[in-house]
N, C-alpha and C positions, 0 to 999 in steps of 0.2 A: 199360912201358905205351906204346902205340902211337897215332897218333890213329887209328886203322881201328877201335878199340874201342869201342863202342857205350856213346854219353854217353845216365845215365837223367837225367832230369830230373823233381825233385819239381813239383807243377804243380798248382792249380787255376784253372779262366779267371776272366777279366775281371779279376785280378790283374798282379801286375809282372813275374810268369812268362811270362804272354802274348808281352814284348816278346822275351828269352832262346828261346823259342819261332820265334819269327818269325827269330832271330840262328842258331839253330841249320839252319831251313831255306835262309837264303841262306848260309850255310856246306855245306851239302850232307852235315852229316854225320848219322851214323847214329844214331837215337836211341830211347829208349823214354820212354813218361811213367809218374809214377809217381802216379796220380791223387788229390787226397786234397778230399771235397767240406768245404767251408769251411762250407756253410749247416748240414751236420751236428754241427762245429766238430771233422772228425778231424784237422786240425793242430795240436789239442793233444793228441790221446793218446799212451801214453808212448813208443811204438813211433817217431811223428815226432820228438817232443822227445826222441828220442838221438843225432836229426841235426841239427837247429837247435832248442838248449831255448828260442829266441822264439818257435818254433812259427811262421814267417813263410816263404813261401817268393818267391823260387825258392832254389832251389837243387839242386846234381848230384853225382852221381857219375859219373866216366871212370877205368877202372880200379879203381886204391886210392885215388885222390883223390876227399877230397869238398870241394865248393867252394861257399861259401855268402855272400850281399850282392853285392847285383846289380851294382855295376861289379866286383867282383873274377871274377863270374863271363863278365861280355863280354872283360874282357883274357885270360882264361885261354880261352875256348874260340876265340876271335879267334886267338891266339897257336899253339893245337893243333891247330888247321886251317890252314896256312899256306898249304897251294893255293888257299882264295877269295879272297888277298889281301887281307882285312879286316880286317888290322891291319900297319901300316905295323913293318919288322924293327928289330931293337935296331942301333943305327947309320944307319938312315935319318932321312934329314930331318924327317920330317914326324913320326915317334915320340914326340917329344916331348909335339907338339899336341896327337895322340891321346890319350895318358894323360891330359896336363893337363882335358882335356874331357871326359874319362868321369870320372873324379873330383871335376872340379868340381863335376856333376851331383848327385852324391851329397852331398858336404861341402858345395857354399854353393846350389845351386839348392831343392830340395827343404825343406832346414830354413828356409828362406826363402819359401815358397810355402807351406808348413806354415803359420808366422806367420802372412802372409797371409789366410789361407783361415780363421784361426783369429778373428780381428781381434787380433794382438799385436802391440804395439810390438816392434821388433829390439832384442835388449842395446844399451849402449853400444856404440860404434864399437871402443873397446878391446878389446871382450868378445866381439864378435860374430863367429863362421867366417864370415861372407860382406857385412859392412858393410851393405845396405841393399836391398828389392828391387827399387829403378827402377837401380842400379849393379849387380845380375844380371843383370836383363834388358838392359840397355842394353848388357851386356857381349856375351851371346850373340848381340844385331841385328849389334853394328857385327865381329865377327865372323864373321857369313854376309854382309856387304854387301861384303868385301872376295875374298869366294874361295865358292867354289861349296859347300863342305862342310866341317865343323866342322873336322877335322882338314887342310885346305888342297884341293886341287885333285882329292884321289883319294876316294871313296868308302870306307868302313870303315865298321865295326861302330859307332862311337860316334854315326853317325848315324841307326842305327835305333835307337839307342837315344832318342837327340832330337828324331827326327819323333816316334815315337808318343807319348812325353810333352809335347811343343810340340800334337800335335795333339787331345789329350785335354786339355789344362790351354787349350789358347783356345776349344775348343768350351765347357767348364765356365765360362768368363769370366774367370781367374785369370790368366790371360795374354794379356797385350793384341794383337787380332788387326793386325797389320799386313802389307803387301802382302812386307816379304820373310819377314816369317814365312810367310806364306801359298804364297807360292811356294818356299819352303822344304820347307814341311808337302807340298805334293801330289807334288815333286819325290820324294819319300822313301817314304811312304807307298800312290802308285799303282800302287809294286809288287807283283807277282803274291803275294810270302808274307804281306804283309800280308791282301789280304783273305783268302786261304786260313785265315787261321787264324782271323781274326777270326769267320770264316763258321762253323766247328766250334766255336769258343767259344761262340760262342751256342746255339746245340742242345745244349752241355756244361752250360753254366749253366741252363738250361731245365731239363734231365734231373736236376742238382743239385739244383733250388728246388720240382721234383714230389716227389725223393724223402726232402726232408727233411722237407715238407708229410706226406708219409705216415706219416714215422714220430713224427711231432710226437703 
């Protein structure tokens, strides 16, 4: 397997494909979608669920690999395109942060924002992946108020990954909007792949929600 090999990507918009999407175009690499409308619910039929039985996507194939849960899939296509430098190499410095911050994402941001959004109390402190959500957030602030980007001074994938969920979780109210989130958010987000795809996503999901309407 080669990275020249054309990653398919499973996808419906306005989903968490979106952001994989937008990862893939500032990677420059070659891709296909593999469209599956959600309003119809084809992510369960059995044809998807032999690629993720959660029936949840994103998720790819590059090659024989199939790669599925969204931070596994930014380090592996970050990692297989090594010419956009969007993810710092095994032995550089800054490797570690990357990892640490795309995962965190996943294991204490989200199940925490989940709570949140849900009104539940966090487990106990013993119990809980990620302790509390004003010690998430306050983690990910005093983290960009020291250095320009999650993973330190250089731009990577795990920052598209945290603009578009920082800028989708403070428009919703879930995240508290503050001036370096804010200049955060526009710093990352006023990139060219962001609204490109943002912009197709919407005429995707339109054309979804006419043609589930029809067959309803």
């Amino acid at each position: 397997m080669t990275a020249a090999e054309r990653v398919t990507l499973y996808y419906s918009p306005r989903t968490r494909a979106t952001g994989v999407r937008v990862l893939l175009e500032e990677l420059g690499a070659p891709y296909d979608l593999h469209i599956l409308n959600m309003a119809k619910g084809e992510q369960r039929e059995p044809g998807y669920l032999a690629i993720n039985p959660l029936g949840k996507v994103p998720a790819i194939r590059h090659g024989g690999a199939f790669v599925m849960e969204q931070s596994a899939i930014y380090i592996y296509l970050a990692d297989a395109f090594p010419g956009a430098r969007l993810a710092p190499a095994i032995g550089e410095p800054d490797r570690g942060a990357f990892l640490r911050w795309i995962v965190f994402y996943s294991s204490c941001f989200e199940p925490a924002l989940i709570d949140k959004s849900m009104g539940r109390e966090p487990p106990p402190a013993s119990r809980s992946a990620y302790g509390d959500f004003e010690a998430v957030i306050n983690a990910i602030q005093s983290n960009l108020t020291t250095q320009a980007f999650m993973a330190g001074d250089r731009f990577t994938a795990a920052d598209l990954l945290w603009g578009g969920a920082l800028n989708l979780m403070t428009r919703f109210g879930l995240v508290p909007k503050t001036p370096v989130f804010d200049a955060y958010i526009e710093k990352i987000t006023s990139r060219p792949s962001f609204a490109k795809v943002a912009e197709e996503d919407e005429i995707m999901a339109a054309a979804h929600e006419e043609e589930a309407a029809g067959s309803a």
